[in-house]
N, C-alpha and C positions, 0 to 999 in steps of 0.2 A: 691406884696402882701402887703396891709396893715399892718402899724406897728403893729397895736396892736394884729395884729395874728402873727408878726413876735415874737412879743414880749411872747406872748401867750406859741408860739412853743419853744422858748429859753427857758422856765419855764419849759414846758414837759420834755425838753431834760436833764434839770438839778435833777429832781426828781429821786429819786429811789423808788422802788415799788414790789411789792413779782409775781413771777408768776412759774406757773410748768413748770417742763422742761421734753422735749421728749429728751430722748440720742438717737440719730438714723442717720438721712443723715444731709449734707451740704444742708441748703436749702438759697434761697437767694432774699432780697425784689423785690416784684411784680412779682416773677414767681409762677406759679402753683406749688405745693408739696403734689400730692396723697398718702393717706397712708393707708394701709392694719391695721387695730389696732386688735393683738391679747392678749396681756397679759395683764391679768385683772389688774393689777397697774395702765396700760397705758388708760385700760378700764373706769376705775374710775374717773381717768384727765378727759377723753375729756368727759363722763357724768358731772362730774362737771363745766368745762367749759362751756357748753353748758345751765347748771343748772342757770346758775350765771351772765347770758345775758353777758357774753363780751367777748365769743366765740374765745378767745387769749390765746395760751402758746407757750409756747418760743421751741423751735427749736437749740439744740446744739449736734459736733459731739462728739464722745467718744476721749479722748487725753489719749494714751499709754505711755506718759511720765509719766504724772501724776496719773494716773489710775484714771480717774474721768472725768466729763464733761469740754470740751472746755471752757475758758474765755470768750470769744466771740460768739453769736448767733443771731439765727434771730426770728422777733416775727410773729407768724404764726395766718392768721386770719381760722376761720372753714366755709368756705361757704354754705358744706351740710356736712351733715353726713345719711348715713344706715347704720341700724343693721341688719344681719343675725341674723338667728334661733336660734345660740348655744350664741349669744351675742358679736360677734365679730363685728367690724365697720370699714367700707368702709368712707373714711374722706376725703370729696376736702379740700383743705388750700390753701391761697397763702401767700406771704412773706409781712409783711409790714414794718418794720424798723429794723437796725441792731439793738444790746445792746450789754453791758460790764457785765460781772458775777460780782458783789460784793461781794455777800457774798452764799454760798450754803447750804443747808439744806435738811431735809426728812421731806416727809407728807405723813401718811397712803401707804409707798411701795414705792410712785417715787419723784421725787427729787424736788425740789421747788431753786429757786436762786432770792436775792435782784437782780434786776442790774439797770442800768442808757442807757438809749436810747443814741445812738450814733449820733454824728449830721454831716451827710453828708455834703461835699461840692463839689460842681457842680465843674467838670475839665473846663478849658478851649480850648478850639478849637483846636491850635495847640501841647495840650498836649493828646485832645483823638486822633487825628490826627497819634502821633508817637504809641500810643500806638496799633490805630488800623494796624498799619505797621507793630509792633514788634507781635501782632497775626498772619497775615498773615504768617509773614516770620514762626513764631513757627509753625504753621499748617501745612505751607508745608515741613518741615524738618520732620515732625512725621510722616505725609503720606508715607514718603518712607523707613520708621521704617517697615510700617507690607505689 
């Protein structure tokens, strides 16, 4: 990658910036995350997302410790969206980059969070290597769970 897009992305990664949050599932970069949108809070996000061309909010689980949204999430792009009859929305998303919560707040019903994009780093070989052994091994010990 040339620098100055390396340089570029370092700069993205260091910003913070406001976006809504879905309290809902673990979802995680570059997988698909369909979503059923019934509560009109939720309703409102993803019309304004949509409204606002950058089709991005954030994606975090609920944490029972704290009673509040997770610190950590992932940012969810909207690839399509329908609406049914009564205004409910059927949402494709996929994942595109972790983030950190800074700071949290409320906007008209659902939650809005500062956070800072988190900056991956690529494993090296023989460290995905052991890891993909330590999944095998955990799979096949769950398998004879059920």
């Amino acid at each position: 990658m040339p620098s100055a897009l390396m340089s570029n992305r370092d700069q993205t990664e260091s910003q913070i910036f406001e976006i809504p949050i879905f309290v809902c599932v673990l979802a995680f970069p570059n997988c698909v995350c369909p979503l059923h949108v019934f509560e009109p809070r939720y309703r409102l996000m993803m019309r304004r997302s949509i409204e606002t061309q950058s089709r991005t909010f954030g994606m975090c689980t609920y944490d029972e410790q704290t009673d509040n949204f997770a610190d950590y999430g992932t940012l969810l792009y909207i690839r399509g969206l329908v609406y049914t009859p009564d205004g409910r929305s059927i949402v494709d998303t996929i994942g595109q980059r972790r983030f950190r919560v800074i700071e949290r707040g409320m906007k008209d019903g659902y939650n809005v969070a500062r956070v800072q994009l988190v900056k991956d780093h690529p494993i090296e070989q023989h460290e995905f290597d052991d890891l993909f052994q330590l999944n095998r091994y955990t799979y096949n010990r769950v398998r004879t769970w059920f």
